[in-house]
N, C-alpha and C positions, 0 to 999 in steps of 0.2 A: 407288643412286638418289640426285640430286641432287633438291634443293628448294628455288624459288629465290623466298623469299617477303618480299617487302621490307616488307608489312604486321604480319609476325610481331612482335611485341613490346612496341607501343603497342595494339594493337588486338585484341582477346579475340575471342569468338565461333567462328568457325568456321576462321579461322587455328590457335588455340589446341586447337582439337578435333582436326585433323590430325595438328599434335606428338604430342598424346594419346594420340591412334589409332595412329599408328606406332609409340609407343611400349608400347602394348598389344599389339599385333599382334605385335613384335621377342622381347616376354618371353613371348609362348603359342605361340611359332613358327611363326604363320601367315605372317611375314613373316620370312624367313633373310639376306636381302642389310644389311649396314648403308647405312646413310640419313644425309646432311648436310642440314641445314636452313641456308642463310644467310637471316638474318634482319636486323630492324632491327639499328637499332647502341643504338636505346632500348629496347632488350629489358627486360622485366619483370625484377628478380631473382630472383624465384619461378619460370620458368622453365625457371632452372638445374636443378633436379632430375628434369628429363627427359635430361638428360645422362647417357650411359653411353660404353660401348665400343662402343656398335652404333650408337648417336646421335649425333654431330658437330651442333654449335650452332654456327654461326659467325657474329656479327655485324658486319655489310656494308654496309649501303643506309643513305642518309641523309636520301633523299627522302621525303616524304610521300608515300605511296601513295595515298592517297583525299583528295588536296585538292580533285580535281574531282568527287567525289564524287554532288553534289548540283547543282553547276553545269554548264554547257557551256564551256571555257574559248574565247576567240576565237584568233585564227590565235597572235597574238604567244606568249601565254602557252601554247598547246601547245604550240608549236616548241623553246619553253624548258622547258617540261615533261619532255619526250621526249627532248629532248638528255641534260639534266641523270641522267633513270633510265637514258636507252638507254648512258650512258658508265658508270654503274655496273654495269647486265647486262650491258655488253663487261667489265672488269674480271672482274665474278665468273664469267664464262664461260673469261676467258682461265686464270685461277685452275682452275678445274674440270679445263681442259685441260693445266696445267701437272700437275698435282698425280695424275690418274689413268691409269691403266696398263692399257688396252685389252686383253684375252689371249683365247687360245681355252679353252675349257671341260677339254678334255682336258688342257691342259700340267701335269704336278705341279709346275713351280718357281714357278708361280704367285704373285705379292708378294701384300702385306695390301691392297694399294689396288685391285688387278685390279676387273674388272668380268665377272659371270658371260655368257660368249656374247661375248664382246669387244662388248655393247651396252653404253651408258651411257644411263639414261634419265635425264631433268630434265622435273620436273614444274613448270608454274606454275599457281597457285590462283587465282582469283575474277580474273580480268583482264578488262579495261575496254579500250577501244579505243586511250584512249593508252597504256596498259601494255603494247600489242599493237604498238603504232607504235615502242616504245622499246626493244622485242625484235628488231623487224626493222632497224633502229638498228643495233644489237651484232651481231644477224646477217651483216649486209652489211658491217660492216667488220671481223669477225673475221676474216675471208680466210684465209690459211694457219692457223692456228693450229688450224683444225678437221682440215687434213687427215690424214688416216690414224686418224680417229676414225669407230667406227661411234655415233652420236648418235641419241636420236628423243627431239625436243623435245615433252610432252604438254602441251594447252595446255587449260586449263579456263575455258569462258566460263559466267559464274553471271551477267552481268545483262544487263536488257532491253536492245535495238539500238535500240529509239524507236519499239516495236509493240505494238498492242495485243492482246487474245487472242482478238480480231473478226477479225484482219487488215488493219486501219487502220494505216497509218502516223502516230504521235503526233508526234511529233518529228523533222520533214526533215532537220534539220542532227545530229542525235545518228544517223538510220538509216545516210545518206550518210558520217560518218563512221569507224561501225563496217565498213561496206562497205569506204571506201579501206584498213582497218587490216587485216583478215580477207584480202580478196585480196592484199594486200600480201604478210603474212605468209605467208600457203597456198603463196608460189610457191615456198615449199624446200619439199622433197623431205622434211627429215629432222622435218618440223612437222607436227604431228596437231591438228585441233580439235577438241574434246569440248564439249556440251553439261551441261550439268547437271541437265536437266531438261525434261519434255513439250511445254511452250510456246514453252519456250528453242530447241529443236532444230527445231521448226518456224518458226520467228521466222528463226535463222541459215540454216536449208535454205532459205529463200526469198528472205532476203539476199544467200545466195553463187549464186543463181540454179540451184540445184540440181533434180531432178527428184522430188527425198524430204527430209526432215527429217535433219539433221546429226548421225550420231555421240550418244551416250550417252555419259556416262560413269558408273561407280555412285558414289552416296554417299560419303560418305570418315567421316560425322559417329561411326556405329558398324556393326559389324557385328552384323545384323539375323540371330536365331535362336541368337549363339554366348550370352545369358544367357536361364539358364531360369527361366519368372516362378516367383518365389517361393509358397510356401503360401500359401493363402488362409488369412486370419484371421478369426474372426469380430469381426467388431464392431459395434457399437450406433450409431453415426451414418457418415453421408456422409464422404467426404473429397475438396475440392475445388481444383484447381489454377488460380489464376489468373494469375502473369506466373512466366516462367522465365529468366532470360539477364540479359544486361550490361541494365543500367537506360537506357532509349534512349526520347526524348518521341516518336519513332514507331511503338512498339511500343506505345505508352501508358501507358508507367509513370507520367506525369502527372498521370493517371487514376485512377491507382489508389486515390486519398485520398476521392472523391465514388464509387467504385464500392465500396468496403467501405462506406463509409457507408450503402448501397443493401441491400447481399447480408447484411451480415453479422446487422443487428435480425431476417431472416425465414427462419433456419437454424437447426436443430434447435440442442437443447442439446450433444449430444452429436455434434455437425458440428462438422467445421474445416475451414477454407481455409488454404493452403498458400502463400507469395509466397519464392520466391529470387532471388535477386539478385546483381550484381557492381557497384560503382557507380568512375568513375575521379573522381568530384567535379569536376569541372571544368564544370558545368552548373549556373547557379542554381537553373532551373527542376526537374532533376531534384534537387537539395538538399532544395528547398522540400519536394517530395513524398515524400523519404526522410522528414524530420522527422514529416512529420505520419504517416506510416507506422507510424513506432516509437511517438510520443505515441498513437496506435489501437492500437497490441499491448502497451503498459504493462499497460491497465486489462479486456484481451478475450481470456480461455484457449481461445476458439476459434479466435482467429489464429496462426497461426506463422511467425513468417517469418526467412528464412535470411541475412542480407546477406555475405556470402564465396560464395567459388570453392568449387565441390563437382566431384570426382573424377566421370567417368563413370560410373563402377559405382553412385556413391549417388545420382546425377540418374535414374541408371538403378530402380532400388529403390524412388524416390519417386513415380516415372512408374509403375509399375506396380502401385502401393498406390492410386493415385487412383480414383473412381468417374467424376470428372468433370472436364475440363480446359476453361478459357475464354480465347479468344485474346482479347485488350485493343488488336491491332495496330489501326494507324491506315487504313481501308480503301480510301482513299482513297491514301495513298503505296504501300499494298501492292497496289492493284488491278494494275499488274501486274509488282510485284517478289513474287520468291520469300523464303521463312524454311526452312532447312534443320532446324527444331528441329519443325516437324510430323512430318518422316520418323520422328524418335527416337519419337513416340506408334504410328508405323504398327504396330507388333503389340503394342500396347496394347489393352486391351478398354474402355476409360472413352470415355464421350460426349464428344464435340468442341462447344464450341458458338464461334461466331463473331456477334461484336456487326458483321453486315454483309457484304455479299457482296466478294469479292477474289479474289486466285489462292490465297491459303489455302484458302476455300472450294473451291475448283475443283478445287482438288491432293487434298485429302480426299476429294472425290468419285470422281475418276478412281480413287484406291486403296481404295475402297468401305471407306472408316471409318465411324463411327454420326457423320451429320453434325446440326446445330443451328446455322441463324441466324437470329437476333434481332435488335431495337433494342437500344441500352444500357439505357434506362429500362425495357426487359422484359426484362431479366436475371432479376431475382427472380423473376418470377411463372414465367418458363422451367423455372427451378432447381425450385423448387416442383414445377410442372407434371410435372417428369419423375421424381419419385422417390413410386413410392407404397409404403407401410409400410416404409419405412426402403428400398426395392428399388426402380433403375432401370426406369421403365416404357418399358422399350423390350425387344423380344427379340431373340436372339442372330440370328434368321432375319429381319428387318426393317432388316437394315445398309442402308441405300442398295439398295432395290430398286429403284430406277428411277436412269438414269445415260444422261444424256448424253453417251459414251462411246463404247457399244455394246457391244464383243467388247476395246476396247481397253487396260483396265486390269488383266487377268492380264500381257500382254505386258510391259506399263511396267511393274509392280510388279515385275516378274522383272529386267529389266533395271537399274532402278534400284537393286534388294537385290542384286542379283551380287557377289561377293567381290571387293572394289576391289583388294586387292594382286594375285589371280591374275592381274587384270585389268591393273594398271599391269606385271606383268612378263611378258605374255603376247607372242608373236611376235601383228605387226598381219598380217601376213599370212594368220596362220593360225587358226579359227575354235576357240572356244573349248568346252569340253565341254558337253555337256546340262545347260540349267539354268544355264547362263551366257554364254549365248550373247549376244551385244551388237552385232552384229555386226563387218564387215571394215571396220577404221580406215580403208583402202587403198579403200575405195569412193568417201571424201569427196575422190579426185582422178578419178573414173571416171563416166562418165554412167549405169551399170548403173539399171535401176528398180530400185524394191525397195518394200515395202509393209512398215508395220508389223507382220507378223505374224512376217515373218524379220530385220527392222533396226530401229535406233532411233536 
């Protein structure tokens, strides 16, 4: 498996958790194929220690991956946009194809570079419409250099086309956009598009003028069920989580200096709130509110807070020690972007609460977590409100009884939890076992109906 991630390196979060993840997956042998990553060429040097014999790190890409991140760029500056990435994924695709050794399964003289099934899959993560523009770029002009290669390029779209979750079109020129990139690209053969998620796959099934919602793909952040929660301990106060991830003013880490201020005078003596962090300093604004973070956890033994990188397994450990976690995200940027870091709570048992309604909210709901939303300024009384004699007042049989949903979140939750390797090395032809079902990649070129009870 190729991985062809040009954000890798400057950029943490859920780039960073893929390496991770394959990297977890390669040492408990869920995952037997080894794996390239090309990445930036600014790769972190912390990095390096995901490097093994089964991991190839390669640094490649020069471009900014998310310069347009937050902008719409106009004609001129896509065209340079796209050129500039689509001659790098020509490069690192012609590289791919110089470098691998197509074989059938059977032959024993088999080289070290073979590919099991003479398939070569390449994966791309979180792509954007010109990301998707700058692939069919390299596409079209790789020409011979693919031939006699069996190829299937999986393409993962994580953000919104310019829709809302009403079905409103937000943004004409960002929908129009993803539209020309997506049919663009769809028209090889050897390209799959994957959604990320419930909104996401109804968003693009309507964009590509389909007759269902687009492809799934599961998770990649962890695999869901392989760590068993730890012994229950007893203890004498709460324990509550309030910002997890890279330090970002839209998740509201901003926030966080007037929201301790808030929670922390009207919690037990023996409560603590939990704050980890990864920060790249290159933001005043988040500086400001690191400072004043650490001058509040000098002089407060109920604060903890973590400023480094923590390993999966101990983000894992802390998430499941909590009683209560509180999203800070900004609800307004996130109304209708997705956070792949709710999923990591989904077989958590701790109360969610959300300062305001979004696709966090929504996404909690459809997967029937114990949900909570408030105002900011009713944070504390919430906090309060839900814990009587040191015990969550909520019970295990009152999750989300009521769900605007319907019948539809056993489905998505299975889908979504699916084991993403069987899944990325799975034939798209052929449907995968009970209980992992995702349905046939090979639909998203075919008019068949289909209802979410057998596709996603």
């Amino acid at each position: 498996m190729i991985v062809l991630d040009p954000a890798l390196g400057p950029e943490g979060g859920h780039h960073v958790a893929l390496l991770e993840r394959v990297h977890s997956a390669l040492e408990s042998g869920e995952c037997s194929s080894p794996v390239e990553f090309y990445s930036s060429r600014k790769i972190r040097k912390s990095l390096e220690r995901f490097a093994t014999d089964q991991i190839r790190i390669t640094p490649f890409f020069d471009t900014n991956f998310y310069r347009y991140s937050a902008t719409l760029p106009n004609i001129a500056e896509a065209n340079g946009f796209i050129a500039a990435l689509g001659k790098e994924y020509l490069a690192a695709l012609k590289r791919v194809f110089t470098e691998s050794v197509l074989i059938d399964e059977a032959d024993p003289t088999a080289p070290q570079r073979a590919h099991r099934n003479g398939k070569l899959i390449i994966f791309y993560p979180a792509m954007q419409w010109v990301h998707l523009m700058a692939v069919q770029f390299a596409l079209r002009l790789i020409g011979s250099a693919v031939s006699g290669h069996q190829v299937e390029h999986r393409v993962c779209l994580m953000y919104n086309p310019g829709r809302n979750h009403t079905g409103e079109v937000m943004n004409v020129a960002e929908w129009l956009s993803y539209k020309m990139a997506c049919k663009s690209i769809a028209a090889y053969a050897s390209v799959k598009l994957y959604a990320s998620d419930y909104e996401l796959a109804e968003h693009f099934g309507r964009l590509l003028e389909l007759d269902s919602p687009l492809p799934l793909h599961p998770q990649y952040l962890a695999e869901m069920g392989d760590l068993a929660a730890p012994p229950a301990v007893q203890k004498s106060g709460k324990k509550i989580g309030i910002y997890f991830g890279d330090a970002k003013s839209d998740k509201g880490f901003n926030r966080l200096p007037e929201l301790l201020e808030q929670v922390i005078p009207t919690i037990g003596a023996d409560d603590q709130v939990v704050i980890q962090y990864t920060s790249q300093g290159n933001c005043p604004r988040v500086l400001a509110a690191e400072e004043k973070i650490r001058k509040f956890a000098q002089g407060e033994p109920r604060l903890s807070v973590i400023s480094r990188y923590l390993p999966a397994e101990e983000i894992q450990a802390i998430l499941f020690s909590l009683d209560v976690f509180v999203f800070t995200y900004d609800v307004h940027h996130y109304q209708n972007k997705s956070s792949g870091f709710l999923w990591l709570l989904a077989d958590k048992s701790c109360q969610l609460i959300f300062l305001g309604e979004s696709w966090l909210s929504r996404e909690a709901t459809r997967l029937r977590l114990n949900v909570c939303v408030c105002a900011f300024n009713q944070l504390s009384e919430v906090l309060q409100g839900l814990f009587v004699e040191g015990r969550l007042a909520y019970s295990e049989g009152s999750k989300n009884s009521s769900s605007a949903y319907g019948g539809v979140e056993s489905e998505y939750r299975e889908r979504l939890f699916a084991p993403f390797f069987q899944w990325l090395c799975s034939d798209p032809r052929k449907k995968l076992q009970v209980g992992q079902a995702l349905g046939d990649p090979m639909s998203f070129f075919s008019n068949t109906e289909f209802s979410w009870s057998d596709k996603c």
